[in-house]
Every structure is written in structure tokens, then in C-alpha cells.
N, C-alpha and C positions, 0 to 999 in steps of 0.2 A: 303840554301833556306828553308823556310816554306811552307808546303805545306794544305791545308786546304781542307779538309774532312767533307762531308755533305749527309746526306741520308732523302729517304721519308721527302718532300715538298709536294707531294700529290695536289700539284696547289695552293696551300696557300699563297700569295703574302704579306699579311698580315703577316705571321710567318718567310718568310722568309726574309724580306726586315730587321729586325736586325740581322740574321746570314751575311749577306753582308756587314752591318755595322761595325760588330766584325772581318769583315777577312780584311776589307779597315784597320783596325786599327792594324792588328797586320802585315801588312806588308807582305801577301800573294803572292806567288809567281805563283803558279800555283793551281786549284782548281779537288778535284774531285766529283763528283755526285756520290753515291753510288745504283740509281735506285727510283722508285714510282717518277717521275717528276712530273706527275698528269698535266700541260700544257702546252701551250708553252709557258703563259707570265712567268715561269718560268728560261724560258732560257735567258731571255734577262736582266735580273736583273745581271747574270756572264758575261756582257759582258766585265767586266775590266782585267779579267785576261782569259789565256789560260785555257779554264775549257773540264773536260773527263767527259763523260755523258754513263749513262749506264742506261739501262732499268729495270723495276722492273712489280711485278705481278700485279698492277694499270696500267702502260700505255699501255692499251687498243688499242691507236690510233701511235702505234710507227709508219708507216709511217709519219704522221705529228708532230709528235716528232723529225723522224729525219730529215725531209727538213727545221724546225726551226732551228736546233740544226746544220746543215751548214749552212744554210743562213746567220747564226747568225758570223760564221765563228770557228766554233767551231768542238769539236773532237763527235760524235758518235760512240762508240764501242757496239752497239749490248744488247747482253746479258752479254758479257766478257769483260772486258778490259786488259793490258799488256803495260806498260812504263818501262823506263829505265830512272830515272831520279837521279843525284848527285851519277853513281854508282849503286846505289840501284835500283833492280827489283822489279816492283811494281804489284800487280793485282787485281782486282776489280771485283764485280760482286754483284747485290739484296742481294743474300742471303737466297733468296724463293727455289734454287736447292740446297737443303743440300748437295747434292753426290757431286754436282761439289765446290759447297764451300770444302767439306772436302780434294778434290782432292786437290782444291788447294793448299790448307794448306800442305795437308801432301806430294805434292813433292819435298817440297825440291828447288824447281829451286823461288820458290819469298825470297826477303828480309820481304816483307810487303805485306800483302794480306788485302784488308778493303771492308766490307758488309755491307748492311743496316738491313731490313726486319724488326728487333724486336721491333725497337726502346728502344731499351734499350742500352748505352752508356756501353763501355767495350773493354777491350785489354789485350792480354794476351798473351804467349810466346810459342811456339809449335818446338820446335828443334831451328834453328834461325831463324824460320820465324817470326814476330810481325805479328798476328792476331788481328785487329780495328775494332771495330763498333763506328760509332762516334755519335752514337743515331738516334736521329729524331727531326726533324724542325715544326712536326705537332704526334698528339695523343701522346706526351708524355711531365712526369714533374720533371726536365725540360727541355724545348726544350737545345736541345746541339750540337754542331757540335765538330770536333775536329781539331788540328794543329800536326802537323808533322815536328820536326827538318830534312833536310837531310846535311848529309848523316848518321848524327846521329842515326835517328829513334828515335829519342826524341819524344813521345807524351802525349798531352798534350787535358784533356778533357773542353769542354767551354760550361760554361751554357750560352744560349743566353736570 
């Protein structure tokens, strides 16, 4: 399964309508939001695949983030998220709480742990965890999301 990784949209319909384009194309299986939604016409552009939504230090308005983000029929986890997909443990979270990103990383219990906050594209290896940022969809050049082999943990950075 490919799994398709996206951070800070910040409400940009505009910037994000070709990261949607590049995941329809590369045969996506399941999506995740890494936080900054910034709105809810946001949510409704994922509505092709099962997408995990996470909050970030922009959505101001999370209760209407999350009545979008089930209406939509879709996952809200909060501030945290936690999957089990192909195997692999997955977790997720902004990025904005350094401590609990660190926590993350450093317990040991994910395969894959993936953040937004920097916009800056990057992955790197912390014991066997794969620690992902798959950048930013808005304030950064160039915009990028990323793909995820599983159960591989192949990834792969995508300029949009």
C-alpha cells in the first residue's frame, strides 16, 4: 500500500488541489494530514481516500474542523494520531509540541512517526523508528508532500 503524507495546507485550496492531483496519480491508498488544516474546504478535496487528520498550532477553530472532518466521514485524531497499518505502527502529530514529538520518536513502540510544523521536507532514522516530515503544501519552495511504501517504509519526497 502507498500511503500519502501531507502537512500545513493552512486553507489553501489553491496549493493544495495539485498535492491531490499527485496522490490520485500515484495510486494512494490511504492519506494522512499532518495538522495546520487552516479550513474545512480543506477536508473535502480528501474525500477519495480514507484520510487521518490531525490538528496543528493554526486550527484555531478545531471544533469545526472536526464536525467537517466526520461529516466528511473521515478520521479526526486530535492532536495525536496512532494507526496500524500493512503491520507498521504509525503516529502522527503538528510538530508544534517538540516534547511530545520527541516522545514519540524516542519510544520505540512506532515504526513511523510523521510531523509537519517546519515545512521543511525531511526523514531520517532514530533507532527503527522512520521519523517524516513530508514538508508543506503552503509557505514553502517547493511545496512537497510525501509517499510512503508499506510495509516497506519506503519513502519517497514529492515536489508538487
Amino acid at each position: 500500500m502507498i500511503l500519502g503524507i501531507v502537512s500545513d495546507t493552512h486553507g489553501h485550496v489553491d496549493y493544495t488541489r495539485p498535492a491531490v492531483r499527485m496522490l490520485e496519480s500515484c495510486d494512494v491508498g490511504q492519506v494522512i494530514h499532518c495538522g495546520d488544516i487552516g479550513s474545512t474546504q480543506i477536508v473535502d478535496l480528501f474525500e477519495r481516500w480514507p484520510t487521518h487528520f490531525v490538528f496543528g498550532n493554526v486550527d484555531t477553530q478545531a471544533a469545526k474542523l472536526d464536525a467537517a472532518i466526520r461529516a466528511a466521514g473521515q478520521t479526526c485524531h486530535g492532536r495525536f494520531g496512532e494507526l496500524e497499518l500493512d503491520g507498521r505502527r504509525i503516529a502522527f502529530l503538528h510538530g508544534d509540541d517538540e516534547r511530545r514529538l520527541q516522545a514519540a520518536v524516542n519510544s520505540g513502540e512506532y515504526d513511523l512517526v510523521c510531523y509537519g510544523h517546519t515545512h521543511q521536507a525531511e526523514h531520517h532514522q532514530t533507532g527503527k523508528t522512520t521519523v517524516l516530515n513530508p514538508g508543506a503544501l503552503y509557505r514553502a519552495q517547493p511545496h512537497t508532500l510525501a509517499l510512503v511504501r508499506l510495509p516497506e517504509l519506503e519513502v519517497v519526497h514529492v515536489p508538487v
